[in-house]
C-alpha positions in Angstrom: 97.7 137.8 99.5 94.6 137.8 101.1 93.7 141.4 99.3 94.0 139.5 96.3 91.9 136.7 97.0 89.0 139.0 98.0 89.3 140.7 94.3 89.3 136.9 92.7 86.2 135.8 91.3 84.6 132.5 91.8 85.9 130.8 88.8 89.6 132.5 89.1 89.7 131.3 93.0 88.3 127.5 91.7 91.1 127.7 88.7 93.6 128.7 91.5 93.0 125.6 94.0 92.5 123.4 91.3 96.1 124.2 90.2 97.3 124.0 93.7 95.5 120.4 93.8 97.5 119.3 91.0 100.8 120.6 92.3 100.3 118.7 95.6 99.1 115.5 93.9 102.8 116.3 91.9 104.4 116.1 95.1 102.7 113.9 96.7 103.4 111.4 93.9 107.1 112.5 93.8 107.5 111.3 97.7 106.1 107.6 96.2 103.2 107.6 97.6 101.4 106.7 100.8 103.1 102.9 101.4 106.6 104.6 100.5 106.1 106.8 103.4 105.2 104.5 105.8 107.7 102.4 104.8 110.5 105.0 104.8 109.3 106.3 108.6 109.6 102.2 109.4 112.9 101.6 108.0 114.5 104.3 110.4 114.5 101.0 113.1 112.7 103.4 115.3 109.7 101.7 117.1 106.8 104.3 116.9 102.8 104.2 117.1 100.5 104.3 114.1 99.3 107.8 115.9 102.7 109.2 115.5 103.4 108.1 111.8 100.4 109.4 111.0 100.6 112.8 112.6 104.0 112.8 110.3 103.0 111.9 106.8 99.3 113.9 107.3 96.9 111.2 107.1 94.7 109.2 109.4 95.9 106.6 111.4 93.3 104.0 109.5 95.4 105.0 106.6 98.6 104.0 108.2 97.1 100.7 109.2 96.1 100.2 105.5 99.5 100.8 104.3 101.0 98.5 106.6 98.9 95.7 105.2 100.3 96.4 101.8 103.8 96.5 102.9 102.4 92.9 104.7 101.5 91.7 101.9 104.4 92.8 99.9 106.8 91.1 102.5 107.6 93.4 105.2 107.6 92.2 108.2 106.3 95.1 110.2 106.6 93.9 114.3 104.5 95.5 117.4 106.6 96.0 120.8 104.2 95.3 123.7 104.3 99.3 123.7 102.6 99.3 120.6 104.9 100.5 118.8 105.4 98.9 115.1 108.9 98.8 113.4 110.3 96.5 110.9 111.4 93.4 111.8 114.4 91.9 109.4 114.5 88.7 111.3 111.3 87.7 112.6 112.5 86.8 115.8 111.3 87.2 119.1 113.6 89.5 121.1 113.5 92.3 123.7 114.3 95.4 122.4 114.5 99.3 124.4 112.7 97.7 127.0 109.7 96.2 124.5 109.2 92.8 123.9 108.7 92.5 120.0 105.2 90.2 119.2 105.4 89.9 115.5 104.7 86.9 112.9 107.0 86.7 109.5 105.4 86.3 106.9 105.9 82.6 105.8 107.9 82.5 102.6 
């Protein structure tokens, strides 16, 4: 592979990544996006950090926090343990939970 990248020319090698690009976006948009992947990594009822979700899906943990706002604003209500760790919360009660307390708000209906 690399042999054959070192034969490419410039404009083969740019035609090549573009297509890759394109691929990726493919797959990428397949998944459903960013907010779908945070959402499906919250749904698990695992609590976990905004660093870990973010090492999984590939993107910064800035862009986990935007997501979550989305899915905040689309309903979800996405709790904090006193760990930090965010999950989502289906009743928006305060509870103790794997040794957490939960500090979360619902979203008022």
């Amino acid at each position: 592979m690399a042999k054959e990248l070192m034969s490419m020319t410039k404009e083969e090698l740019v035609a090549m990544i573009e297509a890759q690009s394109v691929e990726i976006n493919k797959v990428k948009d397949a998944a459903g996006g960013r907010k779908l992947q945070v959402l499906k990594i919250l749904q698990t009822g695992d609590h976990t950090t905004v660093k870990a979700i973010a090492a999984r899906i590939g993107i910064s943990d800035r862009n986990v926090s935007s997501q979550m706002t989305y899915l905040r604003k689309d309903g979800y209500a996405i709790a904090t343990d006193s760990l930090g760790r965010k999950f989502l919360e289906s009743t928006g009660q305060v509870h103790e939970s794997a040794g957490a307390k939960v500090i979360t708000r619902k979203k008022a209906v």
